[in-house]
C-alpha positions in Angstrom: 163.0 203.2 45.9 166.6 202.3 47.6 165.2 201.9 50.9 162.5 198.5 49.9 164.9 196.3 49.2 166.6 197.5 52.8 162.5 196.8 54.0 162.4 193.6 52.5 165.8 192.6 53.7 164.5 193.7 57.3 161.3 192.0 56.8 163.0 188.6 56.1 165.5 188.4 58.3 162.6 189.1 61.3 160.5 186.2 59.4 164.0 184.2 59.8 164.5 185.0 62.8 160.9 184.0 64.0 160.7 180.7 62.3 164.3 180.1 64.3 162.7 180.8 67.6 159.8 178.4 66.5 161.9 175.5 65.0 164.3 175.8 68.7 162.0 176.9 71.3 159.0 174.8 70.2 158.8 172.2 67.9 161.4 170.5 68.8 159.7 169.9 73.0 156.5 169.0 70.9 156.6 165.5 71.2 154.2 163.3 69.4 152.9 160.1 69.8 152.0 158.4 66.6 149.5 155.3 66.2 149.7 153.0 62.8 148.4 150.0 62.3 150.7 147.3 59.9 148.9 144.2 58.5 151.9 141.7 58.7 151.3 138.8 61.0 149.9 135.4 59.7 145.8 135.0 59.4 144.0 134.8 62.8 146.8 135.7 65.3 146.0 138.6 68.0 147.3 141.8 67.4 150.8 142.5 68.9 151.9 146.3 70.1 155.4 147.8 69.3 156.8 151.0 70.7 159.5 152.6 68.2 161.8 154.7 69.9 164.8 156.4 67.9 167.0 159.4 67.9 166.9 160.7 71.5 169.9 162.0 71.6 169.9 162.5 75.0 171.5 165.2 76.9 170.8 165.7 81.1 169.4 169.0 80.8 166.8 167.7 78.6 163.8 167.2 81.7 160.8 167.8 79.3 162.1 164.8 77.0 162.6 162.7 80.1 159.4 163.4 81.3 157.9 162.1 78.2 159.6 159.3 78.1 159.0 158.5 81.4 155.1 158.5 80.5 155.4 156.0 77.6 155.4 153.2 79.8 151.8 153.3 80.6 151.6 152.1 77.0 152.7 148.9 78.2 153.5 147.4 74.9 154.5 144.2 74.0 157.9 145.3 72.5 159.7 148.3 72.9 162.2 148.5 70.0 165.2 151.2 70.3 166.8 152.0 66.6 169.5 153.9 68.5 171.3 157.6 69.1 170.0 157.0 72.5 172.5 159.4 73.8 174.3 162.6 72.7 176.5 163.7 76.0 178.6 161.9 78.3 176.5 161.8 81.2 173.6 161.0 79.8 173.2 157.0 80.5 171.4 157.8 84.5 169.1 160.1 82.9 168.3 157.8 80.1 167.8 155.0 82.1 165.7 156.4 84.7 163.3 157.8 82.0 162.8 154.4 80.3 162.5 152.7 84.0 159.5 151.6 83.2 159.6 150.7 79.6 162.6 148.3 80.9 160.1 146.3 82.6 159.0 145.4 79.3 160.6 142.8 76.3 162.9 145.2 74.4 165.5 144.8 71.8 167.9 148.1 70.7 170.6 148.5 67.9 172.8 151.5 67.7 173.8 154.4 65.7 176.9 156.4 65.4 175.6 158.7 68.6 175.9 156.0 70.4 179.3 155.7 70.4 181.0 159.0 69.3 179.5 163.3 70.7 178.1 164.5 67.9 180.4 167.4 66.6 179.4 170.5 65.5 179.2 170.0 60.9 178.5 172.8 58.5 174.4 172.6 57.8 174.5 172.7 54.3 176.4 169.4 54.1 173.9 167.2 54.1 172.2 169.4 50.9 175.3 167.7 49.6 176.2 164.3 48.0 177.7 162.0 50.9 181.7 162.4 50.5 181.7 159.4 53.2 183.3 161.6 55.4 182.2 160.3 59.1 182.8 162.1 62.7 184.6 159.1 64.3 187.3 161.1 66.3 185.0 162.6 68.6 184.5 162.3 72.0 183.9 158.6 72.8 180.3 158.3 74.6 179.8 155.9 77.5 178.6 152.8 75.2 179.2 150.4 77.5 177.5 151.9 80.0 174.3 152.1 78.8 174.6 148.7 76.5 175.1 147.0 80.4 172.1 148.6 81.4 169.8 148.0 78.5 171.0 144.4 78.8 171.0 143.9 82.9 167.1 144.6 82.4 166.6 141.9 79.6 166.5 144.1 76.6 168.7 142.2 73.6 171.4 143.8 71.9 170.6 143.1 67.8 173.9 144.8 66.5 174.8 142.2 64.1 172.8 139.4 65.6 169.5 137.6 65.9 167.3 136.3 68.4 164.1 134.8 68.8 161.2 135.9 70.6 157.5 134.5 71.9 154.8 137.3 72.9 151.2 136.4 73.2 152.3 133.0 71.1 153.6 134.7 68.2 157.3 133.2 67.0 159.6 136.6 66.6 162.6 135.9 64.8 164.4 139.0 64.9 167.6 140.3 63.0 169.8 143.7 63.4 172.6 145.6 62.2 174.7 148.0 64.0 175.5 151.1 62.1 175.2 151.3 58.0 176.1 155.0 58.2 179.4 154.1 59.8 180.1 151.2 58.0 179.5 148.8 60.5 176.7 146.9 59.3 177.3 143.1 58.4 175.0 142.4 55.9 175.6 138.5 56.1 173.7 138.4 58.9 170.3 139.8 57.7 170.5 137.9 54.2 170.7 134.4 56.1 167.7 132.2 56.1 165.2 132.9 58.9 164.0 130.2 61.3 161.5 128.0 59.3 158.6 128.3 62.4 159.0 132.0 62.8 155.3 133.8 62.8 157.4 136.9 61.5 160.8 137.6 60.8 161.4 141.7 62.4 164.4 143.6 61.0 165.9 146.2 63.0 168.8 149.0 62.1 169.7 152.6 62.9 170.1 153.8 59.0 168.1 152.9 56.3 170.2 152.4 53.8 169.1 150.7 50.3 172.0 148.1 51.1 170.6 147.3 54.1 166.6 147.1 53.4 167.4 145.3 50.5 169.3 142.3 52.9 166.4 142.6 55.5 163.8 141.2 52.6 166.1 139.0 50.9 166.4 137.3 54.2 162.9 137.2 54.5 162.1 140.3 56.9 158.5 141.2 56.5 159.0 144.1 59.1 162.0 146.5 59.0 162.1 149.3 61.2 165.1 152.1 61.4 165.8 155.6 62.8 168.9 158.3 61.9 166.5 160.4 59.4 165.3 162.9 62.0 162.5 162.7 59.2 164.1 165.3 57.6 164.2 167.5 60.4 163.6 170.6 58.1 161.0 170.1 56.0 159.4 171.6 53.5 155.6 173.3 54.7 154.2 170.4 53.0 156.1 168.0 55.4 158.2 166.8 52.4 162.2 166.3 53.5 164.7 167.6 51.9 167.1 165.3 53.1 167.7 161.7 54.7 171.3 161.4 55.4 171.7 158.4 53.6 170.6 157.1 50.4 166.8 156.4 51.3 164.9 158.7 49.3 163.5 161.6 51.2 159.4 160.5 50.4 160.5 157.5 52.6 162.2 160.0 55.3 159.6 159.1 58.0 156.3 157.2 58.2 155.5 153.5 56.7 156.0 152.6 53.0 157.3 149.5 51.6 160.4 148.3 50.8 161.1 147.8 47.6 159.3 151.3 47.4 157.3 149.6 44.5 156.0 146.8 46.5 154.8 143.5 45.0 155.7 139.9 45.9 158.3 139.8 48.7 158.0 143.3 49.6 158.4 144.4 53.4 156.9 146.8 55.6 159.3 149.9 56.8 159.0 152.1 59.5 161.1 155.4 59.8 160.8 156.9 62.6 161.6 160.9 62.6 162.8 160.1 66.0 162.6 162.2 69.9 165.8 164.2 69.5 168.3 166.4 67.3 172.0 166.4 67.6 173.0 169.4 70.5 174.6 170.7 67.6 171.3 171.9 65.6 169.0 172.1 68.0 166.2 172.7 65.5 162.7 171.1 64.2 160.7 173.1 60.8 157.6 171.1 60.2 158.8 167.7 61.9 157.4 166.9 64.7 159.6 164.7 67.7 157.9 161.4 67.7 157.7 157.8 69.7 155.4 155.4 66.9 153.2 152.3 68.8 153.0 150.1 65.9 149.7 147.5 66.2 150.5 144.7 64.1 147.3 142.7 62.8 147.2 139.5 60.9 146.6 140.1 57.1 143.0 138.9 57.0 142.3 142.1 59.0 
């Protein structure tokens, strides 16, 4: 009898083991493209296309990741919107910008997340199992920000950290607003609670973490559109797809996909979109039951 639990023991750790090699050596190169269509712009306008990139975290050596980015551009959408972690290594701004070559060519609008600034740094797993002790990896390895914000901009993309701007594709009025990074406390919430432009077709929010905070200042300043990264989706999920965690204090049903915000809708409510992003941090190289993802959101008028 001594020698099943030492079976069982054996027997988990291979199953362990397995769903390892899985989670490193698969899922995470099995990049998705998801389609979803959001009924949010005014009654008879032509459908608009948006292509929501997050979470790269982009490394040199990554050449399947580039490859597929590199392909997204025969998409050709009307706005390609980054909600940041572009970049996870030093040298990682020439690959990045060579694999979005040809989405550059297009209008495009980014934010960024605390991997844009800082390496990540290698954190004990069962942290984010955790509630948040604020704790942040700011003394890391400063990343080449400035670099690849010169870049993004020297092809007409607009930097939204903190800031608005206003856009006209296929006739529609864009008024869009962004904050840089909740998780790190740089967000300024001012500037997403101020009154939109009173001709804007649709008022587009756009931030790295979803924080309640934040959501809730996108539809108070009359977002009808908010879209945000940093999730991962989870990243480990439950076989049901069901994270575990978000790494901020979105709930984890909201980790990845569309909902509404507030979750329970009505009157005023906005559309979200989290996307579970293209990338992990170097540091946990892993994907259970997440899938890497780039989202083309069509948005229709509300009539259908």
């Amino acid at each position: 009898m001594a020698a099943l639990p030492t079976r069982l023991l054996a027997a988990g750790t291979v199953a362990a083991g397995a769903v390892l090699v899985y989670a490193a050596g698969y899922e995470v190169h099995d990049f998705r493209l998801r389609r979803l269509d959001v009924p949010v712009l005014p009654a008879g306008r032509a459908p608009l296309t948006v292509l929501h990139l997050s979470d790269l975290h982009l490394a040199p050596w990554q050449r399947a990741k580039q490859a597929w980015l590199a392909g997204l551009a025969g998409l050709v959408p009307d706005l390609v919107v980054s909600t940041g972690d572009l970049i996870a290594h030093p040298d990682a701004v020439p690959p990045l910008i060579d694999s979005l070559a040809g989405l550059l060519a297009r209008p495009g609008v980014f934010v960024h997340g605390s991997n844009d600034y800082f390496a990540p740094v290698a954190k004990n797993p069962t942290r984010y199992l955790l509630p948040d002790d604020g704790t942040r990896a700011v003394h890391g390895r400063r990343l080449p920000t400035e670099q690849m914000d010169s870049a993004l901009l020297g092809a007409g993309w607009l930097d939204l950290d903190n800031a608005r701007a206003d856009l006209v594709l296929r006739g529609l009025r864009l008024h869009l607003v962004g904050t840089d990074d909740a998780h790190l406390g740089y967000d300024d919430l001012s500037v997403p609670a101020g009154p939109p432009p009173l001709d804007a077709d649709l008022v587009l929010g756009v931030t790295h973490a979803p924080y309640l905070r934040v959501l809730d200042a996108f539809v108070a300043g009359g977002a009808r559109l908010v879209l945000a990264g940093h999730t991962h989706g989870g990243q480990v999920c439950l076989p049901s797809g069901r994270a575990l965690v978000t790494n901020c204090d979105l709930e984890p049903a909201r980790a990845r996909g569309l909902s509404r915000h507030p979750a329970r809708g009505g009157a005023g409510a906005a559309w979200l979109h989290v996307s579970a992003g293209l990338g992990t941090s170097p540091t946990a190289p892993v994907r259970v039951v997440c899938k890497p993802e780039a989202t083309v959101l069509t948005l229709l008028p509300t009539d259908g």
